[in-house]
C-alpha positions as CSV (number, residue, x, y, z in Angstrom):
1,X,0.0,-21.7,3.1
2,X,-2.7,-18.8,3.2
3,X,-4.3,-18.2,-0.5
4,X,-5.5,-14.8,-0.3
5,X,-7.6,-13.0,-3.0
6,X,-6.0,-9.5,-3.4
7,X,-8.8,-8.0,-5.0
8,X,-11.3,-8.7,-2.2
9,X,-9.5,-6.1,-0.3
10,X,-11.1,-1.8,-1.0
11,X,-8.0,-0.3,0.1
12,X,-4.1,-0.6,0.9
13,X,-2.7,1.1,3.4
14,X,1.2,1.4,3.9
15,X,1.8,1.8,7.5
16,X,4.0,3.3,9.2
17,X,6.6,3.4,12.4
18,X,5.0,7.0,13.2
19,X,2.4,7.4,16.3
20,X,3.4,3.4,17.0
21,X,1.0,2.8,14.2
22,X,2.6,-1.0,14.2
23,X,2.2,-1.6,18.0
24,X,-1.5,-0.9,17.4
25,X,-1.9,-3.0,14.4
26,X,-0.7,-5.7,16.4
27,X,-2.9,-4.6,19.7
28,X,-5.6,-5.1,17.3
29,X,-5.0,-8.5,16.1
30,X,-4.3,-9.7,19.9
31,X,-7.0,-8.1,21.5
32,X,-9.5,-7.7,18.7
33,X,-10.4,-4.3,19.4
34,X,-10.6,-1.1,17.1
35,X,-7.9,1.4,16.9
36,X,-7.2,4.2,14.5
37,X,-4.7,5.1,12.1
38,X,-4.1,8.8,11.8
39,X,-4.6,10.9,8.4
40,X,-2.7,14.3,9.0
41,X,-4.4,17.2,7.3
42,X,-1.6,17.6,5.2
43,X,-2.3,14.2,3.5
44,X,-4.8,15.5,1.2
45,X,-5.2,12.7,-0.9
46,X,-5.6,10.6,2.3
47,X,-8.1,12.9,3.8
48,X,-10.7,13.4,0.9
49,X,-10.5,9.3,0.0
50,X,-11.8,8.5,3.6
51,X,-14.1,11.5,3.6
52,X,-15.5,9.7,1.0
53,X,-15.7,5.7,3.0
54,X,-19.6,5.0,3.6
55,X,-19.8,3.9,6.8
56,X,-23.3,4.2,7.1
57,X,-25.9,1.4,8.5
58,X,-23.0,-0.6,10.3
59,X,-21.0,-0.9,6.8
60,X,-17.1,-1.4,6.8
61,X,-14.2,-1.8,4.0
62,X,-11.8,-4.8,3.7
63,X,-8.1,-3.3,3.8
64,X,-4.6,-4.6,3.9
65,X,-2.1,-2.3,6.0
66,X,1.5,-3.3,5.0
67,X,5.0,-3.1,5.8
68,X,7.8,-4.3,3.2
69,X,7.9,-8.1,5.7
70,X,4.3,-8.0,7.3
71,X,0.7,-7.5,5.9
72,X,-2.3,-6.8,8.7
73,X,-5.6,-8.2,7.0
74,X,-8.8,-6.4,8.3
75,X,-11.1,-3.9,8.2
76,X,-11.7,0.0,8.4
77,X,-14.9,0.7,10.6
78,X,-15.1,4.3,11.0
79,X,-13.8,7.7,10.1
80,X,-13.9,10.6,12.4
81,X,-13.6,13.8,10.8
82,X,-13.3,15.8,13.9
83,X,-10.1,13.9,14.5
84,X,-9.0,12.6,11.5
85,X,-8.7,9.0,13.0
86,X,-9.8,6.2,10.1
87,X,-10.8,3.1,12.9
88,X,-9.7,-0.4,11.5
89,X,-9.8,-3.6,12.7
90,X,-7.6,-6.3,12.4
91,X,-8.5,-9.8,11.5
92,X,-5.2,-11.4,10.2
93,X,-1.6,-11.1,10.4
94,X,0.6,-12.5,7.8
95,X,4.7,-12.1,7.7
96,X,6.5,-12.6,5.3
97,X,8.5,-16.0,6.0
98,X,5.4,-17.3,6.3
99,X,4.4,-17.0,2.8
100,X,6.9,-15.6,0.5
101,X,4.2,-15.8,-2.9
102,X,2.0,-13.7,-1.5
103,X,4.4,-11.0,-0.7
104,X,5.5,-10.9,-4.4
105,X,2.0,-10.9,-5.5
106,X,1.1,-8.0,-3.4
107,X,4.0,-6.5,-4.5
108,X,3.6,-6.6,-7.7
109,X,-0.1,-5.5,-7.6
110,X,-0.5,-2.3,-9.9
111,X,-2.1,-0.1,-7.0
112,X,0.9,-0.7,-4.5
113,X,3.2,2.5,-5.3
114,X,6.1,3.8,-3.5
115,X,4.0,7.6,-2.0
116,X,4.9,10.4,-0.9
117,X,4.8,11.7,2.7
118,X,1.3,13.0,1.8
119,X,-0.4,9.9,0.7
120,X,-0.6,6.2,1.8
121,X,-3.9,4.9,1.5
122,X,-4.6,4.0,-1.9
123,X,-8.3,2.2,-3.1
124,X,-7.9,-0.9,-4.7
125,X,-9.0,-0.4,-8.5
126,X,-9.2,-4.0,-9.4
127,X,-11.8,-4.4,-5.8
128,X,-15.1,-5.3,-7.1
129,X,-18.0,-4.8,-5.7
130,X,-21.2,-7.2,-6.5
131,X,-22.9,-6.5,-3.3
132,X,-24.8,-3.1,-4.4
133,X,-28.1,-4.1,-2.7
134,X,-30.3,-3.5,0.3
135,X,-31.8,-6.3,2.4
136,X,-34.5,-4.0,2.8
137,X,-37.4,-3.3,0.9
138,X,-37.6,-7.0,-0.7
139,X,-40.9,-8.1,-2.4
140,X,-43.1,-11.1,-0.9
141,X,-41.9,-14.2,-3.1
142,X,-37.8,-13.0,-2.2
143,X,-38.5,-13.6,1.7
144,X,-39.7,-16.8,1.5
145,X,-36.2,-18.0,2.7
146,X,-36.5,-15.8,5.7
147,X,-40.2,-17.6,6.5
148,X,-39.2,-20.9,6.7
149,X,-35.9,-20.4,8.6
150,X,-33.5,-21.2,6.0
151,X,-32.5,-17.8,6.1
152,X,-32.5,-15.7,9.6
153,X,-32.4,-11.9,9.9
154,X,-31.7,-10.5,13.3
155,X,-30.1,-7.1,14.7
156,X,-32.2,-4.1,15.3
157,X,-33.3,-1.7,12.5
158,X,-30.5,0.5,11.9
159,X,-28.0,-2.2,12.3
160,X,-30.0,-5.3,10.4
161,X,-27.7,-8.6,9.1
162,X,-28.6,-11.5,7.8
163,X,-27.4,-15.4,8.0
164,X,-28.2,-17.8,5.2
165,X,-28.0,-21.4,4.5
166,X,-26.2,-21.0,1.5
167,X,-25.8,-17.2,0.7
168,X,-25.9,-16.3,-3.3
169,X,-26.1,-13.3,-5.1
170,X,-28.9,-13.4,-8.0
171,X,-29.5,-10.6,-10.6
172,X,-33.4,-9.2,-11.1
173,X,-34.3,-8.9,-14.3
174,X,-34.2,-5.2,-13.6
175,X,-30.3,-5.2,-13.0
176,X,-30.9,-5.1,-9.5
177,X,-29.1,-7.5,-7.2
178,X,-30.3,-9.4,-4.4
179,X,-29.9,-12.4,-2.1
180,X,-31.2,-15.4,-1.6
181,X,-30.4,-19.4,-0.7
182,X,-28.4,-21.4,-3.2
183,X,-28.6,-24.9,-3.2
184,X,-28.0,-26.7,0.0
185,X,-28.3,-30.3,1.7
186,X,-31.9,-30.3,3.2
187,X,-30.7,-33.3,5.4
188,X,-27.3,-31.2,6.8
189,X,-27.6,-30.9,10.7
190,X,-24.9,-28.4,10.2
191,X,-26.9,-25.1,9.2
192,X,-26.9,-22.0,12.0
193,X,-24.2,-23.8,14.1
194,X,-21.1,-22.0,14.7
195,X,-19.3,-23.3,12.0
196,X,-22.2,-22.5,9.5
197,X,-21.5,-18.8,11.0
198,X,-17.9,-18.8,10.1
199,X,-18.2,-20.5,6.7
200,X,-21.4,-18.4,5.3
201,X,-20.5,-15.4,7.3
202,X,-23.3,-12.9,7.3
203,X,-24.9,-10.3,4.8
204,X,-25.1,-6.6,6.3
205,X,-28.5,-4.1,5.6
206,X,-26.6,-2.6,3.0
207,X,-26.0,-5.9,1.2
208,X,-22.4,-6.3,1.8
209,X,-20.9,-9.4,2.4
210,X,-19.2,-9.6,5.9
211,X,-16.8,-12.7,6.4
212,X,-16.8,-14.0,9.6
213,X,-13.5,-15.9,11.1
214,X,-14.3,-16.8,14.8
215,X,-17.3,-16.3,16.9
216,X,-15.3,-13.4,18.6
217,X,-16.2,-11.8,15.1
218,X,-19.4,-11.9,15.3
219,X,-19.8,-11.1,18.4
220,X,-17.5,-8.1,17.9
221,X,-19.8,-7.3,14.6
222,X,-22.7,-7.1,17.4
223,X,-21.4,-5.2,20.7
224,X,-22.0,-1.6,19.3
225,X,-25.6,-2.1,19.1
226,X,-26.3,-3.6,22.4
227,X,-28.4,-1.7,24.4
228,X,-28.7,-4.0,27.4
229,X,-26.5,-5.5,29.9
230,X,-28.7,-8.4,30.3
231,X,-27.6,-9.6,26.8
232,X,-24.4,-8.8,27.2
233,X,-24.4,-11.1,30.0
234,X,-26.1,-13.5,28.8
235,X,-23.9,-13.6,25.5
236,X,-20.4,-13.3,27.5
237,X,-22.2,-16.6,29.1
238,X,-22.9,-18.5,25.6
239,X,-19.2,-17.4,24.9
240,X,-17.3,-18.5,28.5
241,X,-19.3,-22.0,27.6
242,X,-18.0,-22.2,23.9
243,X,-14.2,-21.7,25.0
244,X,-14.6,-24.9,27.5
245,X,-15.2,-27.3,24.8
246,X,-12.6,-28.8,21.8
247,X,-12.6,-26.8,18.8
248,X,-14.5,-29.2,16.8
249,X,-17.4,-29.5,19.6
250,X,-17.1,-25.6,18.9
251,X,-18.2,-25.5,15.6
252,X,-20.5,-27.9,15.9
253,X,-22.5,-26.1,18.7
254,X,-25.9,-24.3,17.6
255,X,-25.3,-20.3,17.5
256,X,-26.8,-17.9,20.0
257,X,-28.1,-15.9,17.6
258,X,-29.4,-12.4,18.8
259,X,-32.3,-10.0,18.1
260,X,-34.1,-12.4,15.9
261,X,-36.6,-10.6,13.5
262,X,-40.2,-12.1,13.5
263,X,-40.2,-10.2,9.7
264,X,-37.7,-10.6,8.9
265,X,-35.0,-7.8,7.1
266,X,-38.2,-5.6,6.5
267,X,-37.5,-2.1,8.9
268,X,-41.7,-2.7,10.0
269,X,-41.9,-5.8,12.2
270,X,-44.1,-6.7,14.8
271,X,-41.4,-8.6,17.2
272,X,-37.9,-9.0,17.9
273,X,-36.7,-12.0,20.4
274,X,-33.8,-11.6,22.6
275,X,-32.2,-14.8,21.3
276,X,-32.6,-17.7,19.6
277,X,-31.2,-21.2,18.9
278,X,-31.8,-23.9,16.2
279,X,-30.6,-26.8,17.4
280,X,-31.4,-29.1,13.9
281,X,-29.5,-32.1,15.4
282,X,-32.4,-32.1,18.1
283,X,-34.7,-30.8,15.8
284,X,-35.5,-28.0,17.9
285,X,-35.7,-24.6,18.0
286,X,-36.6,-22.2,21.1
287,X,-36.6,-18.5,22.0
288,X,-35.2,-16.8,25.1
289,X,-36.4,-13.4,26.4
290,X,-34.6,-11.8,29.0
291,X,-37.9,-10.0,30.9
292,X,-36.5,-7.4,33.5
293,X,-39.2,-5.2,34.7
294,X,-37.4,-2.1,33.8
295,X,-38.4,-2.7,30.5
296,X,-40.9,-5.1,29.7
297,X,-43.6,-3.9,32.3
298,X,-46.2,-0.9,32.2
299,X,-47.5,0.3,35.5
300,X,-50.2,2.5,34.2
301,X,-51.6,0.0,31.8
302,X,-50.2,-3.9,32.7
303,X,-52.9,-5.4,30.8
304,X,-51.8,-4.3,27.5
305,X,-48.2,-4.9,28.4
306,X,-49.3,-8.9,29.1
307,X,-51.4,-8.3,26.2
308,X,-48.5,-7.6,24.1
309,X,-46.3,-10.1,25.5
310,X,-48.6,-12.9,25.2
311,X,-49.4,-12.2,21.4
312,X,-45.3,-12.0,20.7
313,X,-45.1,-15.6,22.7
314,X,-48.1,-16.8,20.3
315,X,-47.3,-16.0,17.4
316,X,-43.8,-17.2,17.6
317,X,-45.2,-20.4,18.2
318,X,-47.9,-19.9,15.9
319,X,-45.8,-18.9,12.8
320,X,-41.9,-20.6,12.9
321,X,-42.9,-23.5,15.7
322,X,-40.7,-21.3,18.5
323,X,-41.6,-21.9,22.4
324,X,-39.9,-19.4,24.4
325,X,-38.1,-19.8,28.3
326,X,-38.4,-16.0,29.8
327,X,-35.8,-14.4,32.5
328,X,-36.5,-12.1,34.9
329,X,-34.4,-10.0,37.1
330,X,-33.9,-12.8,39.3
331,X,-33.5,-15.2,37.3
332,X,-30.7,-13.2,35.7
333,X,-28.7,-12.9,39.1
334,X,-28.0,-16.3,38.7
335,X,-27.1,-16.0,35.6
336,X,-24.4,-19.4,35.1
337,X,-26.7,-21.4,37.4
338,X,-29.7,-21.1,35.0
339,X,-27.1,-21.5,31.8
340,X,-25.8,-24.8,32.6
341,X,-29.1,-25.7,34.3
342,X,-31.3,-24.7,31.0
343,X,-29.9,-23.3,27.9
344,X,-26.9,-26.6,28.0
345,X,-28.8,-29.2,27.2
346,X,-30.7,-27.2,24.7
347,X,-27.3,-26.9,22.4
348,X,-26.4,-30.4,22.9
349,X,-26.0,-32.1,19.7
């Protein structure tokens, strides 16, 4: 039976038949992809709550919709005020035969009302918040954890998340909170694998806390911010692999992780490196870089461009012990040959 913490959820929202607002919920949960849930203008008290969502710097809100038999676990992503769509996405699907207790709870919660016409999203008053921090803007001694790779930060800037051994939520003695690495088992094989991923989940720039359930989810979390269809492709690749092996091979298997910061959360950084993997049961770790000239060559001046590339390959090495295998163009037309032939062995474990 699913044990679900009600108050980890911002907002309730009781959905409707209207628009085929149910057929979407369960589009969402099947396909993992966004849809949106309508706010008429007439819903007021609808409209000015999700005016007032920050969605700002990739940040989303947990939120249960509901029917009287089914609750759709997930998230809202966007609001656009041109259209009054609220985007959601949903994560989990839970009926009501499946686990009777947590119907009653929910029902019984004190912010689930019977509304009017004009009014069905409601914000959770019991949802706390603890994550009111920036993973920006940190002082020296708080990114040691990021230096010695027991803490990761990748994404690019406006989008920048974080992965931790053992994420935990300290207090400054200003008030402020932050993050940093709680205890963990220094001799564990089983940090940045897949399963790591889905049991840590990852901190967002804003400092929110975002869980993840599958790799699909994180990969999801990522999409938006891709910029080239070389990583795509290269990611679609990592994930086509991942789906060939038994679930428990799956979790075990080191995580592509993407956009690695050589800084890392701090918005000025020298580097960022297409992918990385830390394959601890090897102890290895190693850097890819997909190269297409399009982007990583300068006609006018190609000795600063080699320049440039030569330092980022150096310094990797230099500073977190990170060799890197480079694509090209061609290299990338044979995209599954050079997976299987290279990058396979590198996640065995």
């Amino acid at each position: 039976m699913q044990e679900i913490n009600l108050d980890s959820f911002e907002y309730f929202i009781q959905a409707s038949s209207i628009d085929n607002i149910l057929l979407h919920l369960d589009k969402s949960y099947a396909y993992h992809k966004t849809y949106y849930y309508p706010v008429y203008r007439n819903w007021i008290s609808d409209l000015n709550l999700c005016k007032k969502m920050d969605f700002s710097h990739g940040q989303t809100h947990t939120c249960i919709f509901y029917t009287q038999d089914i609750l759709y676990l997930g998230t809202l992503v966007s609001f656009d005020e041109k259209t009054n769509h609220l985007f959601y996405l949903i994560l989990s699907k839970v009926e009501e035969y499946q686990n009777e207790y947590l119907f009653l709870d929910f029902f019984e919660h004190p912010c689930i009302v019977r509304k009017a016409n004009d009014c069905s999203i409601v914000r959770n008053l019991h949802y706390y918040d603890p994550f009111d921090t920036r993973l920006i803007g940190k002082s020296a001694n708080q990114l040691k954890d990021y230096n010695n790779l027991d803490a990761i930060s990748m994404n690019d800037n406006k989008h920048i998340m974080a992965l931790f051994k053992n994420p935990k939520l300290e207090k400054s003695y200003n008030g402020d909170y932050y993050w940093k690495n709680g205890n963990f088992d220094k001799n564990s094989l089983d940090y940045f694998t897949i399963g790591h991923l889905c049991r840590t989940g990852v901190i967002l720039q804003n400092g929110t806390h975002y869980p993840i359930n599958s790799l699909a989810d994180f990969f999801f979390l990522l999409a938006h911010t891709l910029k080239s269809k070389y990583e795509a492709n290269f990611m679609l690749e990592y994930l086509r692999y991942v789906i060939t092996l038994p679930i428990d091979k799956q979790l075990s298997l080191p995580l592509l992780i993407p956009e690695f910061r050589f800084g890392g959360p701090q918005i000025k950084h020298k580097y960022r490196l297409d992918f990385l993997i830390i394959n601890l049961a090897q102890d290895r770790r190693f850097g890819i870089e997909l190269s297409p000239t399009s982007t990583h060559s300068d006609a006018e001046h190609p000795e600063k461009q080699w320049y440039k590339e030569s330092n980022k390959r150096n310094e990797f090495l230099l500073e977190y012990d990170i060799p890197i295998i480079t694509y090209t163009e061609i290299h990338m037309k044979k995209i599954e040959e050079i997976f299987y032939r290279d990058i396979v062995p590198m996640l065995a474990v």
